[in-house]
N, C-alpha and C positions, 0 to 999 in steps of 0.2 A: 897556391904559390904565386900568382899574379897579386902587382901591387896596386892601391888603388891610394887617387889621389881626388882632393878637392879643388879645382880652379874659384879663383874668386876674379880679386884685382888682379890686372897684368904684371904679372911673375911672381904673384905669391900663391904659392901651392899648401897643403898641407896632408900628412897622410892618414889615412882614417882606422879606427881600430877594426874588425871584425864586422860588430852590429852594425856598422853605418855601410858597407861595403855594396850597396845597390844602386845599379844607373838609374839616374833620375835628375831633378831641377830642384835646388831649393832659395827660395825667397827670403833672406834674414829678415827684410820686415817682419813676415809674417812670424817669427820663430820667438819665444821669449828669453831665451840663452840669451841673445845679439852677439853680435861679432867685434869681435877683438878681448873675449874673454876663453880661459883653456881651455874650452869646452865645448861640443857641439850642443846648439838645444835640444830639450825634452824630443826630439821626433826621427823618425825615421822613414825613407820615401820609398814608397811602393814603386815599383817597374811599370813603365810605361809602357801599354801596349800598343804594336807595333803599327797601327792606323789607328789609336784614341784618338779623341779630342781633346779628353778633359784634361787638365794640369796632373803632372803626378800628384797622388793624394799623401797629404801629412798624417800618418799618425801618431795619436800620442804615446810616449812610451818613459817606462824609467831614464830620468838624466843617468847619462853614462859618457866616467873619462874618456876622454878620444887619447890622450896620451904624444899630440902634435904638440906642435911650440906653433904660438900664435905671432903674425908680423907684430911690427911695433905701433903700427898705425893702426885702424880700423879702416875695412872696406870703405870703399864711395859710397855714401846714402844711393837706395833704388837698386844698385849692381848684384844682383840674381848670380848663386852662385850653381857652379856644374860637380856636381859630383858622377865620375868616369874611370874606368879601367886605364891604368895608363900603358901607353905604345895604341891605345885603338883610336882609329881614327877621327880626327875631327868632325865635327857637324859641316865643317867649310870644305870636305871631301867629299860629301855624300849630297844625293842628289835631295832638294827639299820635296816636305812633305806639301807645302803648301804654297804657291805663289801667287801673291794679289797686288790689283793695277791700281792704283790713287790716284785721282784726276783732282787735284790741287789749284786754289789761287796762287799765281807768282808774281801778281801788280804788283806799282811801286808802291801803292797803297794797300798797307793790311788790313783785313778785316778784321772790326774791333768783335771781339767774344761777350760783348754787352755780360757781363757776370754781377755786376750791381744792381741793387732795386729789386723789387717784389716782382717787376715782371720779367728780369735779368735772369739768362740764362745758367747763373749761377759758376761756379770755379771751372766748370768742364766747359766751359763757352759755347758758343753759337755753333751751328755741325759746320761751316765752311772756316770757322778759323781754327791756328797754330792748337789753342788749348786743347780743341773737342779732337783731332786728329793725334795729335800728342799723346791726350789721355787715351785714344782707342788703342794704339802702337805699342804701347807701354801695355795693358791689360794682356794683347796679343801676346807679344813675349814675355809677362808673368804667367801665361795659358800653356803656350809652347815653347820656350826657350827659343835657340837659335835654328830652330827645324825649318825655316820659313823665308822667303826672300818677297822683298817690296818692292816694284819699280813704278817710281813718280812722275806724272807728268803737271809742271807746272807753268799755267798759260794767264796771258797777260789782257786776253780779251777771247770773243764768242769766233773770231776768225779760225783760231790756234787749236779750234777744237778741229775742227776740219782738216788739220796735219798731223792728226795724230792714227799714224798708221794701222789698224788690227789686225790684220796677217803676217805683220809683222811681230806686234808685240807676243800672239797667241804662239810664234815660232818662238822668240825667247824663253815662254813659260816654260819651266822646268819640274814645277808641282806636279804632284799627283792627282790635285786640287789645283782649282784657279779660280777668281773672280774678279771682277772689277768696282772700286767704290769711285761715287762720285758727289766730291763736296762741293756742289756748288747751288746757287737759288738760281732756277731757269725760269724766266719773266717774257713779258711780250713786246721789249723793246730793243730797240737799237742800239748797240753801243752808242758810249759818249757820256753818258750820266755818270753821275759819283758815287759810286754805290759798286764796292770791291767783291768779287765774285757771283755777280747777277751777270746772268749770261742771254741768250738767245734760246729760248726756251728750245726751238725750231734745231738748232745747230746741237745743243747737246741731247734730242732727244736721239738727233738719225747717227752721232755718235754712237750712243747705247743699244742702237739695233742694229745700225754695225758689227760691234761686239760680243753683241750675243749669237747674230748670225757668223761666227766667226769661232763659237765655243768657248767664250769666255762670259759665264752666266754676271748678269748683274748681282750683286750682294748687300750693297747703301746705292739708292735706301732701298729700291724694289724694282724688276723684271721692267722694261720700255713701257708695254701696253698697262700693266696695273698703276705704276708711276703716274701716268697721264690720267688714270681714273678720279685721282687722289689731288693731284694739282690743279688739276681745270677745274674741280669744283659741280662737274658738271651731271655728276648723282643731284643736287640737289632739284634741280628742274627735274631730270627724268625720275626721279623718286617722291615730290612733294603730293602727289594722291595715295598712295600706297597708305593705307589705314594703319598699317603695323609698323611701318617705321618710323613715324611721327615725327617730318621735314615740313619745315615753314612754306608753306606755298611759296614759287617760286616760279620767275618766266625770263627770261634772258630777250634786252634789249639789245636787236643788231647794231652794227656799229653805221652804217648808212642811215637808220633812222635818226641816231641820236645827233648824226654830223650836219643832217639836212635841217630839223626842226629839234630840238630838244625838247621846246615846250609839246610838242605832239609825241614826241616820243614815250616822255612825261604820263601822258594824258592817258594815254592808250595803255600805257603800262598800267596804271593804276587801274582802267578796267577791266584789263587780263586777268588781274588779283582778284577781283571779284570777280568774275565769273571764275574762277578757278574754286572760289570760297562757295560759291554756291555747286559746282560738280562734285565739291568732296563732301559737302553736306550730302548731296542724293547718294554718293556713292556708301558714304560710310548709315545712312539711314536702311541702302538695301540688305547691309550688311549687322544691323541690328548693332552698331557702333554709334553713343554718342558722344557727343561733343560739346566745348563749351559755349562756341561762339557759330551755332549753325549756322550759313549761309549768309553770316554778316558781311557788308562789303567793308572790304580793307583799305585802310584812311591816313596809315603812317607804315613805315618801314626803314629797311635798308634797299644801300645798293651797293655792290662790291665786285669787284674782279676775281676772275680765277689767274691761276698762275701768280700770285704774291702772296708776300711773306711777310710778317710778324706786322697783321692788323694792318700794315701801311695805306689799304685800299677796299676802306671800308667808312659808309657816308653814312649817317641815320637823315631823315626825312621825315616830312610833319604835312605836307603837304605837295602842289603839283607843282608850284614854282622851285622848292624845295629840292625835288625831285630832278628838275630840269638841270639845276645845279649840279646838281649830285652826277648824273649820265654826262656832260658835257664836260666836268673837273677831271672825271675818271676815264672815258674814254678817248679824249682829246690831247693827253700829256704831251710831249713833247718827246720826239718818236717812237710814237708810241703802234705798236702792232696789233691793239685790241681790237677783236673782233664782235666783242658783245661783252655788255656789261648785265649779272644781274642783279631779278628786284625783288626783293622779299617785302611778305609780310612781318609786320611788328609782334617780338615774342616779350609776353612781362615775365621775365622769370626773378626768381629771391636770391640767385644759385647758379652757376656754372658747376659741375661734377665731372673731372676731368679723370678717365676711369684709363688706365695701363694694361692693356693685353698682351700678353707675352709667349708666345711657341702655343698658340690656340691648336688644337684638335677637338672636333667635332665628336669623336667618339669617347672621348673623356672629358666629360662636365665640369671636372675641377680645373682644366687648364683655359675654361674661359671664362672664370672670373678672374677680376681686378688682381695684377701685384700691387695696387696702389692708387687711392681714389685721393684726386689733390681741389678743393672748393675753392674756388674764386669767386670774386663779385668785381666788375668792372665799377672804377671809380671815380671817374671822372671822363670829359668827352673834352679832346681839343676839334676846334672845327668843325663838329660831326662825326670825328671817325674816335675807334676806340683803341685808346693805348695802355693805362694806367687801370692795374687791379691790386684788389688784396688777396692773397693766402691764408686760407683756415685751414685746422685739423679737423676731424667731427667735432669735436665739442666746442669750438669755437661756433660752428659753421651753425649747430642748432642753437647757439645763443644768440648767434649776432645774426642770422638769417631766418631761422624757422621758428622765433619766440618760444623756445623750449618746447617744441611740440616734436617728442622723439619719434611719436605715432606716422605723424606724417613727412617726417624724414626720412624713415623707415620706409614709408609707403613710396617716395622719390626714387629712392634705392632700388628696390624690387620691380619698378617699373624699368629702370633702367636695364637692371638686368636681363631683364626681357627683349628689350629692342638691341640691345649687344649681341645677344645670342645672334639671334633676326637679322643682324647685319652681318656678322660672321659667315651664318649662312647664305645672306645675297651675295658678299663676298668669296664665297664656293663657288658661285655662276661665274665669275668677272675673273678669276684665277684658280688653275689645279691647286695649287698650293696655295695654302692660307699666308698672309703676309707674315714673319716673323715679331714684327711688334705693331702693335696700332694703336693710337689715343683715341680713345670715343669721348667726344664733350657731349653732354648730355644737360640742358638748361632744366633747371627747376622750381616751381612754383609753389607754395604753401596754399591751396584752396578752400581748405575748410579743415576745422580739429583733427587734426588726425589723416588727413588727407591729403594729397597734391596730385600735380599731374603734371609731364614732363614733353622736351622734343630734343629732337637731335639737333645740337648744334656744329658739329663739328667732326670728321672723318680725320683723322691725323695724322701721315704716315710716321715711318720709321725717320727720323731723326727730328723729329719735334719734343719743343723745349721740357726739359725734364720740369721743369715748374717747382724746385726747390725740395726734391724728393732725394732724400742723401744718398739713399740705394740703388737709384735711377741708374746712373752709368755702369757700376759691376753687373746689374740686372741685364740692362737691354745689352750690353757689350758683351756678356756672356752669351747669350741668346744670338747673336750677332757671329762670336767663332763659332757656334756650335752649327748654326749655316753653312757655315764655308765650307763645311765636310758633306752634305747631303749627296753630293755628286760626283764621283770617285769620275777621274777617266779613262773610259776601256784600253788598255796597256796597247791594243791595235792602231788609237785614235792620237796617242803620245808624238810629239813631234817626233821624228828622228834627227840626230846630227845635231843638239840645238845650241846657240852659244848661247856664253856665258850672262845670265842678265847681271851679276852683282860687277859686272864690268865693262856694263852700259848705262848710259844712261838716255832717256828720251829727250829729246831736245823742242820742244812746239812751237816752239817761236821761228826756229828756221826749218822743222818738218826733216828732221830727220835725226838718226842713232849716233850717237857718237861712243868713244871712250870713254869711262869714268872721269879717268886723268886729264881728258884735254881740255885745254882752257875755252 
């Protein structure tokens, strides 16, 4: 005897016949009826159970009259419509299922989403700009309707982070769920530079531990202590002997060496590399591991930073003069907080294999392999450092990189998977929980018919560039809500008394809560 109604646009209802009469969310994107014809489409929504994650499910079913009068307009393109019991009460009465904290750029300068170009982060932009947050927002509420409340904070420099309260915020959360995202790129310098959401690496890391010491897990991109594993870069030193995971020798030059003498700095570094080259030959010979290049000394490389983003700080070298250049450009900038720059050896690879792991568990073999292996070849060098690549599919990849030899494409491949696994599980040691998404670059070599042989180049966290993979965003942004849920709060642990956050807002700039409405 209860009536039920459709909400769409503001004030257009319509009433449903029998079969459509189930609480749930439907998306007219997704429907092939569309809206603004008599008719509901082909589907009908399963009930959402009462702490899911997933979106209500569509099934398909006979089109069937609904028997309403349609407005004269069509809905707004995007506007997700509610189908609900009418007289019960609003989603805007009931306490949310889920509340998360955005830690936002609000300069006067926005970050461009670089979405142009082969190495352009494509339509979803760059993870600190409007697009990539936009697009994640939008996914959320096509996932859960209006179950959910969002409170932003957006700051204008690395100070603003510092007034942003978490005893406080953690008291407005209202979820049953909470977590915190945080778009920004944390680097090792000073404010002052032109470069819109680079932050103080320092200021937003004791942010996030803050936060979490405070009951609000990190969620973008990962937990304080594994975030820092990932950004500083600094696996690759402590892992370049390790026989199984196959990292380019690697030694980090201090930042007093390279500010006193570079050319010594230079000099010393490049013998480090060798005798590094000659320990992992003995090492991997006692281990009945060979190699291609035993105990040769290392004669060209890189040298790069940790803590930076998209290649910006990255020098190849030919030599020690080279070299000197390279430690003196990069750790000398202009305010710059670096405390060591490191030095690699030179890898010849044919191939970059930029491999997509998604919701990994260890005790299910299928969830660590690839949703998505994306081939580049770096194409050109400005200055030394590397910016501009191409994008292959496989068959591109073994035409234009491995001279049609599928044998040893194949054999690249399977090597990789190997050392992904291998990292997966080094990454068991470094964190209880595996990261929800990780890019493993993986360089690759054609060595002989049929054969190749491979190294790591690259550990990736969670919001590194989708590299022109279309399914990229619904994938990892799925993977992304289905985190938010892993941590229910013990109903003991729930704030009491809490106000209202959708009638707050955070303010960082002057460090402190205001009203929505005030100016």
């Amino acid at each position: 005897g209860s009536e039920w109604v459709l909400h769409g646009a503001p004030g257009q209802q319509r009433h449903l016949a029998p079969e459509h009469r189930l609480d749930g969310w439907l998306d007219h994107r997704q429907s092939r009826g569309g809206v603004g014809r008599p008719e509901l489409p082909p589907v009908r929504l399963q009930d959402m159970a009462a702490d899911s994650v997933a979106a209500p499910r569509v099934v398909q079913q006979a089109r069937a009259q609904t028997g309403c009068q349609e407005p004269e307009h069509d809905h707004a393109e995007g506007i997700a419509e509610q189908i609900r019991q009418q007289r019960t009460p609003s989603e805007a009465q009931q306490s949310p299922r889920l509340t998360l904290f955005h830690v936002r750029w609000g300069g006067e300068q926005p970050v461009n989403p670089v979405t142009e170009g082969a190495g352009g982060w494509g339509q979803i932009g760059a993870t600190p700009s409007d697009n990539y947050i936009n697009g994640l927002e939008d996914h959320i509420f096509r996932a859960l309707g209006p179950t959910y409340e969002i409170i932003s904070a957006f700051i204008q420099g690395s100070e603003e982070l510092a007034k942003i309260n978490a005893p406080l915020l953690r008291h407005m959360m209202q979820g049953k769920h909470v977590g915190a995202l945080y778009f920004m790129w944390p680097i090792s310098y000073q404010d002052g530079h032109a470069f819109p959401a680079y932050v103080d690496k320092a200021r937003l890391c004791e942010l996030m531990v803050q936060m979490e010491a405070t009951g609000i897990p990190t969620r973008f991109p990962h937990q304080s202590h594994l975030y820092k594993i990932f950004a500083s870069k600094e696996w690759t030193a402590q892992m370049c002997l390790h026989p199984l995971l196959r990292v380019p020798l690697t030694t980090m030059v201090a930042r007093q060496a390279l500010a006193h003498d570079p050319s010594k700095a230079a000099a010393t570094a490049i013998e480090a590399l060798s005798n590094l080259s000659k320990t992992r030959a003995a090492w991997n010979a006692t281990m009945g591991i060979a190699e291609n290049r035993a105990g040769a000394p290392v004669q060209k490389g890189v040298a790069k930073l940790g803590w930076s983003w998209e290649a910006m700080d990255v020098r190849a070298w030919k030599n020690r003069n080279e070299l000197a250049d390279a430690l003196e450009n990069l750790g000398e900038q202009p305010g710059s907080y670096v405390d060591y720059v490191f030095v690699q050896e030179w890898v010849d690879f044919d191939v970059e294999m930029r491999h997509f792991i998604v919701e990994p568990d260890l005790k299910k073999p299928a969830t660590l392999k690839p949703k998505k292996i994306i081939y580049t070849v770096f194409k050109s060098r400005e200055g030394g450092s590397f910016r501009n690549f191409d994008r292959y599919d496989r068959a591109q990849c073994l035409e234009m990189c491995f001279h049609s030899d599928d044998a040893a494409l194949a054999h690249a491949e399977s090597q990789a998977q190997e050392v992904i696994v291998r990292w997966l599980e080094w990454l068991q040691a470094q964190s209880h929980e595996l990261p929800v998404v990780t890019r493993f670059d993986i360089m690759a070599k054609r060595s002989a018919p049929g054969k190749a042989y491979i190294m790591t180049g690259e550990l990736t966290e969670l919001g590194g560039c989708f590299l022109g993979w279309p399914e990229g965003p619904k994938t990892v942004f799925s993977a992304m809500v289905r985190s938010f849920f892993r941590d229910p709060i013990p109903a003991w642990r729930r704030p009491k008394g809490v106000c209202s956050a959708s009638a707050l807002r955070v303010c960082a700039g002057a460090g402190r809560v205001e009203p929505s409405g005030a100016s």
